[in-house]
C-alpha positions as a printed NumPy array, in Angstrom:
array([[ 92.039,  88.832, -42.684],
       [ 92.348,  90.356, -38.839],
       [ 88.514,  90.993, -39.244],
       [ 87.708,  87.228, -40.138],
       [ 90.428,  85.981, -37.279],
       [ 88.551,  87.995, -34.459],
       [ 84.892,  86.312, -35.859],
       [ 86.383,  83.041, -35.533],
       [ 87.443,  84.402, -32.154],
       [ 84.546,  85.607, -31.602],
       [ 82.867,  82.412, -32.412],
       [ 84.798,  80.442, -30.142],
       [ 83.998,  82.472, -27.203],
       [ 80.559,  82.031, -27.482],
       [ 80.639,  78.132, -28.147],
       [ 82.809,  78.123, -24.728],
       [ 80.443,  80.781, -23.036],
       [ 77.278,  78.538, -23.933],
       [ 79.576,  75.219, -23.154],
       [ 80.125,  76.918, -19.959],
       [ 76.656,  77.967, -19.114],
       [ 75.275,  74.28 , -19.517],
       [ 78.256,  72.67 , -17.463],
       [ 77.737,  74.928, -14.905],
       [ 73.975,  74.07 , -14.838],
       [ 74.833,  70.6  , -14.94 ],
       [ 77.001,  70.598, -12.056],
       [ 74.664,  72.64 , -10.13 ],
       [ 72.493,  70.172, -10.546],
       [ 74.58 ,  66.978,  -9.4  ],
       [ 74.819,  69.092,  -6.006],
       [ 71.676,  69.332,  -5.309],
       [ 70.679,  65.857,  -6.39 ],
       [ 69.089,  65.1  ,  -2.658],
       [ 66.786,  67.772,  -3.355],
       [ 65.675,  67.104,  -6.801],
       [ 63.848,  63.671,  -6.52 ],
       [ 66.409,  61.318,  -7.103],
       [ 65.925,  58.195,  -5.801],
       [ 68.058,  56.856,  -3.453],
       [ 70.839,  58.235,  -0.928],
       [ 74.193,  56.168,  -0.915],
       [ 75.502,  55.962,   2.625],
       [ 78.994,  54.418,   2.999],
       [ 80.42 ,  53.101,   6.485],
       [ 84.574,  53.457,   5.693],
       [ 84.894,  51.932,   9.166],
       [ 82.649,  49.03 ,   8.701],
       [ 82.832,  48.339,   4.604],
       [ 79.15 ,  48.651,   4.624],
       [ 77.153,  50.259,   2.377],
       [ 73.052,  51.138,   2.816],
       [ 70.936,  52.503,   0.159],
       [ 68.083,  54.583,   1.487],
       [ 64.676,  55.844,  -0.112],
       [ 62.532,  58.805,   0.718],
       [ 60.16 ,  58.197,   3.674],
       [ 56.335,  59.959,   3.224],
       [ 57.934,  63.199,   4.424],
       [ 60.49 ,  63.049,   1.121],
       [ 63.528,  62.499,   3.631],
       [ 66.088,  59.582,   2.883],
       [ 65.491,  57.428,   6.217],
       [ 64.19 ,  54.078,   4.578],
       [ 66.599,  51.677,   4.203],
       [ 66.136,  49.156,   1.072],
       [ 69.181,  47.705,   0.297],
       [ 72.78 ,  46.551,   2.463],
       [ 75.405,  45.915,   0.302],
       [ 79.296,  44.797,   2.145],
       [ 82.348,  46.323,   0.392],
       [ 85.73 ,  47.111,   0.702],
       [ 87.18 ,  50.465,   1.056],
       [ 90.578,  51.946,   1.457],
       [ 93.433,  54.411,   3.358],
       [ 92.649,  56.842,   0.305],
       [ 88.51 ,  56.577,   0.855],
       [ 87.506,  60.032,   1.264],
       [ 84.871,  61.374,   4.069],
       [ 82.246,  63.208,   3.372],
       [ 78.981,  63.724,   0.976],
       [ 79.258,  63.977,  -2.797],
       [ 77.554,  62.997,  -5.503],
       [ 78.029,  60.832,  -8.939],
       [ 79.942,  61.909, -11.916],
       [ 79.528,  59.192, -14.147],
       [ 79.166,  55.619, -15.414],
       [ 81.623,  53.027, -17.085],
       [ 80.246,  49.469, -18.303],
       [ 83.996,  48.874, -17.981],
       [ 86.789,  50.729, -16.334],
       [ 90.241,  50.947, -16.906],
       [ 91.418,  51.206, -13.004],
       [ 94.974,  51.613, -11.547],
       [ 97.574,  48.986, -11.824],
       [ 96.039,  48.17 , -15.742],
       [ 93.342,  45.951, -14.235],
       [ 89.72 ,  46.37 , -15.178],
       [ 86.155,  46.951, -12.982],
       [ 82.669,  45.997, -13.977],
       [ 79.559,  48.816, -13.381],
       [ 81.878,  51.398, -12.455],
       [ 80.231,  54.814, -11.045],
       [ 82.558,  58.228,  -9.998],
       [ 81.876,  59.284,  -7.11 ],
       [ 84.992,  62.231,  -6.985],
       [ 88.106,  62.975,  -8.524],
       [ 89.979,  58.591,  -8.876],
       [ 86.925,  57.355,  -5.999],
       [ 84.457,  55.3  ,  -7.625],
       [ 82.282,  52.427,  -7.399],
       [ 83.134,  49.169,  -9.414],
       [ 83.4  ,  45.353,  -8.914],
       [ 86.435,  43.561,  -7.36 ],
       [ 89.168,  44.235, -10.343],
       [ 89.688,  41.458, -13.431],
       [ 93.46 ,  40.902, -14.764],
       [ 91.44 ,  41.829, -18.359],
       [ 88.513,  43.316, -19.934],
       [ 86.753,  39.496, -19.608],
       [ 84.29 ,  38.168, -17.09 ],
       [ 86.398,  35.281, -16.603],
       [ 89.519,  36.892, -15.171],
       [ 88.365,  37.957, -11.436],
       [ 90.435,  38.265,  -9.078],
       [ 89.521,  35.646,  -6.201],
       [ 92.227,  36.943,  -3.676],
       [ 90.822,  40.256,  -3.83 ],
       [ 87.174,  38.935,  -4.262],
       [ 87.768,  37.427,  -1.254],
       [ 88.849,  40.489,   0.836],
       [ 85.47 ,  41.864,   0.336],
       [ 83.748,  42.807,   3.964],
       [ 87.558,  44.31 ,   4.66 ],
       [ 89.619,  47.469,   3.9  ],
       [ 91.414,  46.556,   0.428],
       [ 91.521,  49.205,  -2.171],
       [ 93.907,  52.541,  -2.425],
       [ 90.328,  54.252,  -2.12 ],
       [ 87.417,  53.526,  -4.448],
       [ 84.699,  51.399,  -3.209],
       [ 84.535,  47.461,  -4.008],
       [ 81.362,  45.766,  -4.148],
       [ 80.717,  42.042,  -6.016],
       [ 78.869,  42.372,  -9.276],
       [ 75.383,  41.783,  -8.405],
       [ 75.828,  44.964,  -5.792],
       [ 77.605,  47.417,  -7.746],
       [ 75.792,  46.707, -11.012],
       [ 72.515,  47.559,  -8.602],
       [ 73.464,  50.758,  -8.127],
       [ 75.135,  51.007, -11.949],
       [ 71.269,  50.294, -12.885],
       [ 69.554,  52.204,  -9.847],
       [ 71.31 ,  55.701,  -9.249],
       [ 71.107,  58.245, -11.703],
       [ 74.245,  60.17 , -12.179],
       [ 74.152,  62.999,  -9.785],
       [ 73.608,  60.503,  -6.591],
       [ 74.047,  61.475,  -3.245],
       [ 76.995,  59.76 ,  -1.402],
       [ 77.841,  60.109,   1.726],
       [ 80.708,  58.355,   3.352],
       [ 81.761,  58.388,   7.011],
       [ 82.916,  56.178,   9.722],
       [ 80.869,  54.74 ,  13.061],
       [ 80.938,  52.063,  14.771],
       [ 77.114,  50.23 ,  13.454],
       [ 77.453,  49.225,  10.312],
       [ 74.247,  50.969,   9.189],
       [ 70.386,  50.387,   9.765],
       [ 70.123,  47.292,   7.942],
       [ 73.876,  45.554,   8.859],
       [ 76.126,  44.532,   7.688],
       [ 75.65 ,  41.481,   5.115],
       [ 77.613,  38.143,   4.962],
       [ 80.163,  37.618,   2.262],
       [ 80.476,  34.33 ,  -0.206],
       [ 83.743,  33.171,  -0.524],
       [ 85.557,  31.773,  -4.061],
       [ 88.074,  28.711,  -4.238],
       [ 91.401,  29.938,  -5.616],
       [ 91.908,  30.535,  -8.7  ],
       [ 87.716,  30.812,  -9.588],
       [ 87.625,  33.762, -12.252],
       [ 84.251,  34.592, -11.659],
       [ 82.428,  36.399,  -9.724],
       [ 79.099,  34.198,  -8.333],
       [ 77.145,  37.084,  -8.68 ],
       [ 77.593,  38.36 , -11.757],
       [ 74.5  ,  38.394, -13.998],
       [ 76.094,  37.463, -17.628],
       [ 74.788,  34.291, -19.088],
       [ 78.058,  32.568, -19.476],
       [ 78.49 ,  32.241, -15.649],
       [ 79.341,  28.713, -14.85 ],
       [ 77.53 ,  29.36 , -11.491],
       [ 74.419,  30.412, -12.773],
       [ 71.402,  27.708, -12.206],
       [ 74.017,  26.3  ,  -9.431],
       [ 72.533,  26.452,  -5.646],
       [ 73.896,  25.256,  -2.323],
       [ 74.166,  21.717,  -1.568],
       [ 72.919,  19.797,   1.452],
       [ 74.881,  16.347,   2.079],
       [ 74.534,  13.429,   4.637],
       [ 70.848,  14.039,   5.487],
       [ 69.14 ,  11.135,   4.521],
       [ 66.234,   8.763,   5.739],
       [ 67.375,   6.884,   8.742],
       [ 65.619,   3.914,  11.284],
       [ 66.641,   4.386,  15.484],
       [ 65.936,   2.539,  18.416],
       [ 63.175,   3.715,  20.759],
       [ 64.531,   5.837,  23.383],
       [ 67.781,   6.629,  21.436],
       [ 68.876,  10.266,  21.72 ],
       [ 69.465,  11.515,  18.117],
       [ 70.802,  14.466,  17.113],
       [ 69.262,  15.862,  13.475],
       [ 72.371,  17.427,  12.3  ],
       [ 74.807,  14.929,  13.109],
       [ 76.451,  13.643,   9.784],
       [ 74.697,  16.626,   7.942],
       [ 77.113,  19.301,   6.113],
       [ 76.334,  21.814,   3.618],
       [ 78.406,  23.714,   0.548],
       [ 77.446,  27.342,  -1.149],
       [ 76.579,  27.904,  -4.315],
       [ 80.49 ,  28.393,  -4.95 ],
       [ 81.762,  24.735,  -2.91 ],
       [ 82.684,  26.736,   0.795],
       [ 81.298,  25.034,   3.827],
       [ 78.53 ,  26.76 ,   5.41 ],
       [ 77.01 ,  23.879,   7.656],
       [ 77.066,  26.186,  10.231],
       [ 74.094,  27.602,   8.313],
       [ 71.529,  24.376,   8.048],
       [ 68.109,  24.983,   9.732],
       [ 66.81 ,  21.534,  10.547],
       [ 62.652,  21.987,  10.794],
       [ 60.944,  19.238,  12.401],
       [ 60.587,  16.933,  15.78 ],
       [ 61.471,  13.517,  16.773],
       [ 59.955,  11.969,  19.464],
       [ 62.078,   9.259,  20.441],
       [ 59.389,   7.651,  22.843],
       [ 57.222,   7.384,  20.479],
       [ 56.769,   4.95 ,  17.798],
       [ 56.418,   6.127,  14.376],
       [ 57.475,   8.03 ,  11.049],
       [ 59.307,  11.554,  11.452],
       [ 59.306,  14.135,   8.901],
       [ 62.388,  16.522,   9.382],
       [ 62.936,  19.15 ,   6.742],
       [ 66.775,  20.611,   6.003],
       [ 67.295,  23.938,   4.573],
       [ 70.508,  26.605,   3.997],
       [ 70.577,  29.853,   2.595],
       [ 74.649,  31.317,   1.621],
       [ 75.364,  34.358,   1.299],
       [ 74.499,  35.303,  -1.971],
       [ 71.033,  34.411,  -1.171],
       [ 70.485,  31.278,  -2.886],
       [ 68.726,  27.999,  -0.899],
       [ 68.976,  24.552,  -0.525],
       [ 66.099,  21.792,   1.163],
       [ 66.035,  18.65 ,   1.855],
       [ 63.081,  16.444,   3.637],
       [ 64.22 ,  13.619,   5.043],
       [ 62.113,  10.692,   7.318],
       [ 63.122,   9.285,  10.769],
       [ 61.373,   6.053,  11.442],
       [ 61.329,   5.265,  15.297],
       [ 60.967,   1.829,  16.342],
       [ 58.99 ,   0.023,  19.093],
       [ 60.555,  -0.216,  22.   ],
       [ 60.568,  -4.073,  23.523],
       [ 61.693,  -3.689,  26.691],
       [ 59.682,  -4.08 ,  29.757],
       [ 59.153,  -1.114,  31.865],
       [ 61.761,  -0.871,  35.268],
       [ 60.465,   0.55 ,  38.494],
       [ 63.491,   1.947,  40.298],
       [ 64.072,   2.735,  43.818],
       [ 61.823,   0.434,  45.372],
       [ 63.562,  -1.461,  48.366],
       [ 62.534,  -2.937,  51.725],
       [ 62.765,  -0.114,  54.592],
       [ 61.743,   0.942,  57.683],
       [ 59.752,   3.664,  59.401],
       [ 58.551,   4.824,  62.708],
       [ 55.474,   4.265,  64.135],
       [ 53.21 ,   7.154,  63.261],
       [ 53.852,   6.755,  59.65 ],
       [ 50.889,   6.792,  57.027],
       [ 51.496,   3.708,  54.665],
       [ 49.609,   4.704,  51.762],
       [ 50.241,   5.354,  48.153],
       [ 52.074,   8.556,  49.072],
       [ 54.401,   7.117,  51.099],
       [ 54.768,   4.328,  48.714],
       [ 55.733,   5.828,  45.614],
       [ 58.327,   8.509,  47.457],
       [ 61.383,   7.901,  45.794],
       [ 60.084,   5.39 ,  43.293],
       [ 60.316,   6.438,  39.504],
       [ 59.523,   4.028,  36.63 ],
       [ 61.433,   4.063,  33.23 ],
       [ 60.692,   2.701,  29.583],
       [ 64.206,   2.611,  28.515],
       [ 65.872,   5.75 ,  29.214],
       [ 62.09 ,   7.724,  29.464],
       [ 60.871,   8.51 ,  32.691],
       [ 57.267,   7.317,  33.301],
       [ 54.717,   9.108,  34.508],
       [ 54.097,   8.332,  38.981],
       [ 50.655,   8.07 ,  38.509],
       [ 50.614,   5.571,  35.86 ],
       [ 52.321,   3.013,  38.551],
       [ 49.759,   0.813,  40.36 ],
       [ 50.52 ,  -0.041,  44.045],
       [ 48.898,  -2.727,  46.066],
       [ 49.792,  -2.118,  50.157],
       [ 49.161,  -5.709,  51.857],
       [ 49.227,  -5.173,  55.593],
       [ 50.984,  -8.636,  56.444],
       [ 51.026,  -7.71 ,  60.645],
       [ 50.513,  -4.503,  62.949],
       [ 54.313,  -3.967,  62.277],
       [ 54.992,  -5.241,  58.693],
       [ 53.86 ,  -4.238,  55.032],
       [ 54.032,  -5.778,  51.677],
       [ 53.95 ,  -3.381,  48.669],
       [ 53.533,  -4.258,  45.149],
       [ 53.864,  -2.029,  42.58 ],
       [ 53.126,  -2.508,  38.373],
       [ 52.84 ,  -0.249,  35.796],
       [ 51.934,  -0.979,  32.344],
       [ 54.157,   1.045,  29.495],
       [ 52.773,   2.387,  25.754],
       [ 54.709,  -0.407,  24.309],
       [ 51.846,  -3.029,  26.172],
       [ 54.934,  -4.452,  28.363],
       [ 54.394,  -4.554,  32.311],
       [ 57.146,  -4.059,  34.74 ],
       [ 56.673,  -4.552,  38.329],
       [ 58.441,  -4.525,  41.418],
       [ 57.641,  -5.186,  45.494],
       [ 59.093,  -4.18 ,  48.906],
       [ 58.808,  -5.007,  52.492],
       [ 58.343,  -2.055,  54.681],
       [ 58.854,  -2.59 ,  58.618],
       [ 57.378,  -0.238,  61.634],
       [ 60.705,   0.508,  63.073],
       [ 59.27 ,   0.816,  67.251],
       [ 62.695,   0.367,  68.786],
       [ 65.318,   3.246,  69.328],
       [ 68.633,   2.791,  68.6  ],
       [ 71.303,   1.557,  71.39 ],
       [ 74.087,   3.484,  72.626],
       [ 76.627,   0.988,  74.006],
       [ 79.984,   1.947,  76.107],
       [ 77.822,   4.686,  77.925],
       [ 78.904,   5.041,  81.983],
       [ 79.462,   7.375,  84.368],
       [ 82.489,   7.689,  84.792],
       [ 85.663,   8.99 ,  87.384],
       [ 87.906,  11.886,  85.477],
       [ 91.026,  12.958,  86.824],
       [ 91.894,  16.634,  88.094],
       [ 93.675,  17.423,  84.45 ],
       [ 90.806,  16.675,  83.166],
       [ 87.945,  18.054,  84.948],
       [ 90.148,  21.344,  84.428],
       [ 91.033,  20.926,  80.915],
       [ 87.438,  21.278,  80.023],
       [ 84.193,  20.451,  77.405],
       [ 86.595,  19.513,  74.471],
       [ 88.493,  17.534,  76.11 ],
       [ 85.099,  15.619,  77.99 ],
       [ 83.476,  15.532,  74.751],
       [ 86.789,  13.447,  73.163],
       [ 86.456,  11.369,  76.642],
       [ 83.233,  10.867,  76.007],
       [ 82.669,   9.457,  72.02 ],
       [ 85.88 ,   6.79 ,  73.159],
       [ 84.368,   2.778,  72.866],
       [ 80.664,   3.952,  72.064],
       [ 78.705,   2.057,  69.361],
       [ 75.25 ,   2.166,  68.241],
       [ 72.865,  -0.298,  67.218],
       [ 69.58 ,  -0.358,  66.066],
       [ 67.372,  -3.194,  64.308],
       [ 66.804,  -1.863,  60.955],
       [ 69.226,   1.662,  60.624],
       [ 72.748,   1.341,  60.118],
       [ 74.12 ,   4.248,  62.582],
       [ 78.029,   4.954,  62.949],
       [ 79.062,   5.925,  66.159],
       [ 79.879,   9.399,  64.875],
       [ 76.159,  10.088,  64.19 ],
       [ 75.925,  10.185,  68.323],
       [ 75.712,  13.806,  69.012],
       [ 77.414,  14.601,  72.629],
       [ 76.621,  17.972,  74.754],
       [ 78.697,  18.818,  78.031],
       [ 76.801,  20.773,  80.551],
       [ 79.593,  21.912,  83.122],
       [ 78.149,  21.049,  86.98 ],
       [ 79.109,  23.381,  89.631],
       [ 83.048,  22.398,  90.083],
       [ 83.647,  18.725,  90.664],
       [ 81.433,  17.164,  87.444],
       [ 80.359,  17.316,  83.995],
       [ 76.663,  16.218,  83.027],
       [ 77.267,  14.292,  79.573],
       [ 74.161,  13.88 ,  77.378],
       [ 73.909,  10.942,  74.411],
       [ 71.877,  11.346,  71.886],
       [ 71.083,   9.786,  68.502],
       [ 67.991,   8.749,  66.19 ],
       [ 67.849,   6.32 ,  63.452],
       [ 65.936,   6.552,  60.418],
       [ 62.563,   6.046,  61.899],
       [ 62.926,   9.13 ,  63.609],
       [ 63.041,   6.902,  66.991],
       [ 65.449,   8.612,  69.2  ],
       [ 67.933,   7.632,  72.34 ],
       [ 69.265,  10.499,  74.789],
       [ 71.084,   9.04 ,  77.833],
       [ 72.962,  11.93 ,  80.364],
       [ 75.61 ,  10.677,  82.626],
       [ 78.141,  12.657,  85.085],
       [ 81.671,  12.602,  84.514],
       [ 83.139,  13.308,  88.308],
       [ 86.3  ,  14.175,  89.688],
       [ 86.212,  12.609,  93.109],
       [ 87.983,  14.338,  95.964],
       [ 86.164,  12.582,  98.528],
       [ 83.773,  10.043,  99.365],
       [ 82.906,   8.491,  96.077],
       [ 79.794,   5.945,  95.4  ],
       [ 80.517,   3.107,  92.632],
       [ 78.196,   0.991,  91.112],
       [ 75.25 ,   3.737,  90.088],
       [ 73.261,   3.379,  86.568],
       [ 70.186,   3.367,  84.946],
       [ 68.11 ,   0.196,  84.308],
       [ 65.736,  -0.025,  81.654],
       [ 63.367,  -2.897,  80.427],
       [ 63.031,  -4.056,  83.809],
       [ 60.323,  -7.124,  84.175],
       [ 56.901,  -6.967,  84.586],
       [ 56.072,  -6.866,  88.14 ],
       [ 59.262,  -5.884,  89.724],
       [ 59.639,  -4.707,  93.145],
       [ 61.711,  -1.835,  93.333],
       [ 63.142,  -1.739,  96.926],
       [ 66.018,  -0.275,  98.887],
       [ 67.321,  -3.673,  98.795],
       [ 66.965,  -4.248,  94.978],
       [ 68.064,  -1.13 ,  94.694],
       [ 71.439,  -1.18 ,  96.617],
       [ 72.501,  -4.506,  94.886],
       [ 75.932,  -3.799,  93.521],
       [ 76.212,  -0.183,  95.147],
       [ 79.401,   0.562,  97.204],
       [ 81.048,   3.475,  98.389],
       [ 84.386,   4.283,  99.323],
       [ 86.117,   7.265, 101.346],
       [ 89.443,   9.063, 100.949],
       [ 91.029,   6.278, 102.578],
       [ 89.652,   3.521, 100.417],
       [ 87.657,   2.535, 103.167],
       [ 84.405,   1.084, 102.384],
       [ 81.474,   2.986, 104.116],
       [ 78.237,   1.752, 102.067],
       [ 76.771,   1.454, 104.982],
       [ 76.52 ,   5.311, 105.142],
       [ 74.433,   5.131, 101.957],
       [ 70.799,   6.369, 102.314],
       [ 68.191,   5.454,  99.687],
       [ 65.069,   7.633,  98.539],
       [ 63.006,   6.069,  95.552],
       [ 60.086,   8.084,  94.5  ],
       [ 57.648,   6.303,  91.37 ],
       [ 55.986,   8.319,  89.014],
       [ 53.483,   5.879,  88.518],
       [ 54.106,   5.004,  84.404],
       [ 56.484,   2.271,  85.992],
       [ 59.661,   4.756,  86.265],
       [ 60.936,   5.147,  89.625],
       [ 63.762,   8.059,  90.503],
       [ 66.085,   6.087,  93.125],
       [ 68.417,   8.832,  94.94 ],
       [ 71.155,   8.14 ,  96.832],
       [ 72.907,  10.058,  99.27 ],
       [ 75.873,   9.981, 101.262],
       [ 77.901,  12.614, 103.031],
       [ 81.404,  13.829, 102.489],
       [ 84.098,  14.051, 105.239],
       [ 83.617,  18.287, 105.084],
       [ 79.963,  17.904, 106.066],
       [ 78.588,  18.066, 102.632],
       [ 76.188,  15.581, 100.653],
       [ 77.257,  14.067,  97.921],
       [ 74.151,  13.066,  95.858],
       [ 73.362,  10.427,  92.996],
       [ 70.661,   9.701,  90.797],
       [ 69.524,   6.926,  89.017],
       [ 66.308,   5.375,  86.982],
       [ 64.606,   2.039,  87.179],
       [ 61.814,   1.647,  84.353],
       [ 59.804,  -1.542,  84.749],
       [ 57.215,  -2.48 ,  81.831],
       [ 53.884,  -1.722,  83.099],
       [ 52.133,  -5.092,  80.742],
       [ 53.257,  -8.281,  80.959],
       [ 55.041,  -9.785,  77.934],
       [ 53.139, -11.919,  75.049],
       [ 53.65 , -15.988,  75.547],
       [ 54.76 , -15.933,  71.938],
       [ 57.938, -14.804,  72.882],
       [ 57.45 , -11.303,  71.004],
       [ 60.78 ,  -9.478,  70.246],
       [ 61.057,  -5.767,  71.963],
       [ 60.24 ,  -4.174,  68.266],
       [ 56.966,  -6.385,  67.813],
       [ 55.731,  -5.53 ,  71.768],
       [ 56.026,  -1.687,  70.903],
       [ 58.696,  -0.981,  73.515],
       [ 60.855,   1.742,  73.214],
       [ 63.74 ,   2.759,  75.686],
       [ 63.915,   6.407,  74.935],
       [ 66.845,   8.433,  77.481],
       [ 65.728,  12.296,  77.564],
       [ 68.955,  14.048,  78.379],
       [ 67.207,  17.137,  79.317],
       [ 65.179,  15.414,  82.72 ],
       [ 68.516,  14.107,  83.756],
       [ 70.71 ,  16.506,  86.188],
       [ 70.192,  17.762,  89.529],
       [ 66.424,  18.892,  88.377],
       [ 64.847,  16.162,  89.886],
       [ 62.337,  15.586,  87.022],
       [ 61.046,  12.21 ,  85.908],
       [ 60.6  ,  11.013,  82.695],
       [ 57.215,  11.654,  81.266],
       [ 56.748,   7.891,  79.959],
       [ 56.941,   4.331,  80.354],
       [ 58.965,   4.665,  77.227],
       [ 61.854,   6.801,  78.894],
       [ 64.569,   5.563,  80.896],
       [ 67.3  ,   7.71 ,  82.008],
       [ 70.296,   8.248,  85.119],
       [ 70.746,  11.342,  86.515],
       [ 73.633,  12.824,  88.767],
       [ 72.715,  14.963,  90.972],
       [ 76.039,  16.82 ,  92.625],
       [ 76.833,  17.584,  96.522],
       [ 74.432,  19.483,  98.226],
       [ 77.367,  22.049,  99.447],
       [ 75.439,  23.039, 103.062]])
């Protein structure tokens, strides 16, 4: 009896010896599964619920991605590499709820499907289904059906998984995730035949064929929306293929398309019909204007600032026609057409004036300043200065601010103001007079004259007309008043006069007379159509002494005390 007890024994020992032996070999050779042809490596991002299936690349290593998969892990996920145990069709999991495809990856950690309330396709979870993308579980790795059954059919037992945490999901990304309505016990992945949303695809609503008016900005996805294969909005997906030209007459094809999550596509081809446009083409900024004198009127100059429309489309400039009708030496007539696509003609015509005349500064004069105010200085002259002057001009409309005012400071009794202004011809008006604080003699009476007639004799006599001078006593001593009028021969003549102070001392005053050098037409021509100009160069006024260069200047000059 003790004899057949120690064979059984015996017996035993070597079943469990030999059981041994092969579950050792086997386990040897689930650790070494990267190295024994399998094919794939499982890499699992903890941090990012993402995980990448790799194949071997030429070399045999595991760096070719195939296959992103997004899942949820858990607090209890562990880190590091291991590989599978074994497979369950179903799973009993913790919590008496069930998983589809299940795989062990160590010890409780395994893959399987979001968890069903039974053993039955039917009973999903769609809270937890839901969740997917996010941490969820106690530990073992989520994945929706389609995924996990992948790997179910894919990975031979003994796969290598490794699971860690970074910050990029892994080389292929990380994939969207499909969303469920409440309550939905299926999973819109899973395979089996009796899934309601098998054969089901997203749905593309609100496109449709649709007539607009020429010209009428249209956007393609206004109005369209789009649903998943499981009912979620995903219009933020639609791809609308296709152009519209508004300008353009005639039938649009525009092709819709979607893809969800899960893969599955919708398209829809739709046609936009664009009517003729019957309006007449505008021509826009075309108005009567003026220029100076050396301008080029030619097409150039005619079309600047001129743009033609069809509606709300901008023409092209060198479709519009323009006809330049010289109707005298100072005035143009332009017409401009243009024909559009749409067989309509718009057109459009403008006056343009040669603008010969420079502006007018009125309420310019020389004029007496106080002690205060020689002393208080340029600001304050300046202010004196720009009080009651206007400016006028036949064509520009100029504002008195436009006027720009210098102050040149002379010696210590005067300031030498200077005028000056241009309208939009570009003709310009510069007029210097001298502000003076008096302590003395003073002479009254001094300006410029400009414009004067043809033929005038500029004397001492004409010259003195109107001139007075006064001493310290208010006495009147014009008498002490010497002339000197040089010409320059262009019809300006520089009239100086002279007078001397009660200290011995020469008080000095300059003035111009311009007289036109051509007599005027017997048509009574206005300034503008004769060509005259009455230009004032600041910068020849002063105690410089320097005439105007032209017939077309006119200016008055101070010039100060000649301190002997």
């Amino acid at each position: 009896m003790t004899r057949i007890i120690t064979e059984c024994k015996l017996r035993k020992m070597i079943i469990l010896c030999i059981g041994c032996l092969f579950l050792g070999f086997f386990i040897m050779k689930l650790t070494t599964s990267a190295k024994l042809g399998l094919p794939y490596y499982i890499k699992v991002n903890k941090q990012q619920n993402c995980v990448t299936i790799y194949e071997k690349d030429k070399n045999g290593n595991y760096t070719v991605p195939v296959k992103a998969m997004v899942c949820s892990t858990g607090p209890d996920t562990p880190l590091g590499t291991y590989n599978t145990l074994i497979k369950y069709r179903w799973k009993l999991l913790m919590g008496d709820v069930w998983g589809q495809y299940s795989t062990r990856i160590v010890d409780g950690i395994l893959f399987h499907s979001v968890w069903y309330y039974e053993m039955d396709n039917t009973t999903l979870s769609a809270t937890q289904f839901n969740k997917l993308g996010m941490s969820a579980s106690h530990g073992c790795i989520r994945l929706n059906v389609a995924d996990v059954k992948w790997i179910y059919d894919n990975c031979p037992v003994g796969t290598t998984v490794e699971i860690y945490n970074a910050k990029e999901p892994g080389s292929l990304g990380k994939p969207e995730t499909i969303k469920i309505p409440a309550g939905t016990g299926w999973d819109p992945t899973d395979p089996s035949k009796d899934n309601p949303y098998n054969g089901k695809t997203p749905a593309i609503k609100g496109a449709a064929d649709k007539t607009i008016t020429w010209g009428t900005i249209t956007d393609l996805l206004k109005g369209v929306k789009a649903v998943s294969t499981t009912g979620t909005d995903i219009t933020s997906k639609i791809n609308a293929e296709g152009k519209v030209d508004i300008y353009k007459a005639g039938k649009y094809k525009v092709k819709y398309s979607v893809t969800d999550a899960i893969g599955r596509s919708a398209k829809k081809t739709v046609t936009y019909t664009v009517n003729e446009c019957k309006e007449k083409p505008r021509i826009e900024g075309v108005t009567d204007r003026s220029t100076g004198s050396d301008t080029v009127i030619d097409r150039k100059y005619a079309l600047k600032g001129v743009t033609a429309y069809l509606s709300t489309k901008k023409l092209s400039a060198a479709d519009i026609k323009v006809n330049i009708i010289k109707k005298s030496d100072d005035t143009y007539t332009i017409e401009y057409s243009i024909k559009a696509q749409n067989k309509l003609t718009g057109k459009a015509e403008a006056t343009v004036s040669i603008d010969r005349t420079p502006p007018v500064i009125e309420g310019i004069s020389f004029k007496e300043i106080t002690l205060k105010q020689l002393e208080a200085g340029k600001d304050t002259i300046i202010k004196l200065a720009r009080k009651g002057i206007k400016v006028k001009d036949d064509f520009s409309k100029i504002s008195a601010d436009k006027v720009k005012i210098t102050v040149k400071a002379k010696e210590d009794y005067a300031y030498m103001v200077t005028y000056k202004v241009s309208d939009d011809a570009g003709n310009t008006t510069s007029e210097t007079v001298q502000f003076t604080y008096f302590a003395d003699i003073r002479i009254d009476g001094i300006m410029n004259h400009g414009d004067l007639p043809y033929g005038t004799a500029i004397t001492e006599d004409y010259v003195k007309e109107g001139i007075m001078a006064v001493n310290s006593d208010n006495v009147e001593c014009t008498d002490l008043i010497t002339v000197e009028i040089t010409g320059s021969g262009n019809g300006v003549y520089k009239v100086t006069y002279s007078i001397p102070n009660s200290d011995g001392t020469i008080l000095t005053v300059a003035s111009y007379y311009t007289v036109k050098t051509e007599p005027e037409e017997a048509d009574g021509l206005t300034d503008a159509e004769a060509g005259s100009v009455n230009e004032v160069d600041g910068d020849n006024a002063g105690d410089t002494g320097t005439e105007p260069d032209s017939r077309k200047d006119s200016e008055t000059a101070v010039d100060g005390t000649s301190r002997n």
